[in-house]
N, C-alpha and C positions, 0 to 999 in steps of 0.2 A: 581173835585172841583167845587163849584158852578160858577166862574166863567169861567169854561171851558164851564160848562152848558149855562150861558147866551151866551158868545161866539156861541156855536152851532146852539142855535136859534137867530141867530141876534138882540139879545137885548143888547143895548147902556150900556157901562160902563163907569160912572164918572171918572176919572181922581183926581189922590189927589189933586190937586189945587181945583179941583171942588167944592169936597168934603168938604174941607177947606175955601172953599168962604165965605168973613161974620162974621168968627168965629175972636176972639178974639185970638193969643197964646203968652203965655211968650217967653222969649227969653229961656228960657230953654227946651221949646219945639220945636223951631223953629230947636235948635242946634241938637235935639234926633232925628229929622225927616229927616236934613242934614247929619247925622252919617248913619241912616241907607240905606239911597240913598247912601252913599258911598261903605256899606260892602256887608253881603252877599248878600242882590240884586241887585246890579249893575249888569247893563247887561254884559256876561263876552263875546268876541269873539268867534266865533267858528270855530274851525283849517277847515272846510271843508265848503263850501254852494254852492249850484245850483243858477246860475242866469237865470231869466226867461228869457235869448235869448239858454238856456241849454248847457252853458260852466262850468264848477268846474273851483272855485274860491278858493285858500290856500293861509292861512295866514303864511307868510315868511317875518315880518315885515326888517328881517336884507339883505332881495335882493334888489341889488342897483335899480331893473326893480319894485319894489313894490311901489301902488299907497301909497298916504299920510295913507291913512286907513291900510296899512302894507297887501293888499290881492295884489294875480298877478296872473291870468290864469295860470290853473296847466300846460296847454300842454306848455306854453312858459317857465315856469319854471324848463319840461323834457329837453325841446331841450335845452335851456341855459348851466344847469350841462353835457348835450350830449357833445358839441362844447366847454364847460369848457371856457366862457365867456356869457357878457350880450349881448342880442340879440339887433340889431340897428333898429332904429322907423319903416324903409322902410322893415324890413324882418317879413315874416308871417310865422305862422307857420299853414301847414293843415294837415287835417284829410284824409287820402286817402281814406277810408269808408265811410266818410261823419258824423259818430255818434260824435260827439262834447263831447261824456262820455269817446270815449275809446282813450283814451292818454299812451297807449301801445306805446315804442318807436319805433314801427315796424313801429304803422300807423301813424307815425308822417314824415311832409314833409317839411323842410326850404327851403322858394321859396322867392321873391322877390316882392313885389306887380306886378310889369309887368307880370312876367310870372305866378301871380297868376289868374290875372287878364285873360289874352289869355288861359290857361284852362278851366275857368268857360267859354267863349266866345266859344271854342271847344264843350264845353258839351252841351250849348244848342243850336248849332247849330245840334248835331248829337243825340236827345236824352236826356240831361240832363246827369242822372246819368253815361249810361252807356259810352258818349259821353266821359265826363270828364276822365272816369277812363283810354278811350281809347288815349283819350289825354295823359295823365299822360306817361301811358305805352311807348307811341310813343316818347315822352321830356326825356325818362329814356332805348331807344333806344329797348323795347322789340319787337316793329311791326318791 
């Protein structure tokens, strides 16, 4: 579409108010303009999105842990239905692989900010990654 085109190349798109600056409208135009901002363009939600710190974000507006916006971190909303209750402010949920995409109940960990806390403090004492995971292992009694 051509404004996909401007998009592309960085050129500036009016805004309908913009557009409308100045102009004279009836009130029966005001109303068809208000109609159509309501239907099929309204922005509609979308059940899935990436937040740029790369956590999956799902709209679950009926869990009691969902912001006002009705979205709630998918991996807190695995573990939640896991433990079949809502998770409490001070419990984290991590990623044992570290990928923040894969919310497999495998690699999912319910920790407590303390001992979330002294893992990460493990890992970059010994390495980081490889650090944490040995931490982990050793908190889950495998060394």
């Amino acid at each position: 579409t051509i404004r996909s085109r401007l998009r592309k190349f960085g050129i500036r798109i009016r805004s309908v108010s913009e557009s409308l600056e100045g102009r004279e409208l009836s009130e029966a135009h005001k109303k068809q303009l208000s109609n159509l901002a309501k239907g099929r363009n309204a922005r509609k939600p979308k059940k899935r999105i990436l937040t740029p710190a790369g956590y999956i974000e799902v709209l679950a507006p009926n869990s009691p842990s969902a912001r006002p916006s009705g979205y709630i971190f998918e991996h807190r909303l695995i573990m939640e239905k896991k433990l079949g209750r809502p998770l409490k402010s001070h419990e984290i949920v991590h990623h044992i692989d570290g990928n923040k995409q894969n919310n497999k109940d495998e690699n999912l960990l319910l920790e407590d900010k303390n001992s979330h806390e002294k893992g990460y403090v493990g890992g970059f004492k010994a390495g980081y990654i490889m650090g944490f995971i040995n931490a982990l292992n050793r908190k889950r009694g495998k060394f």
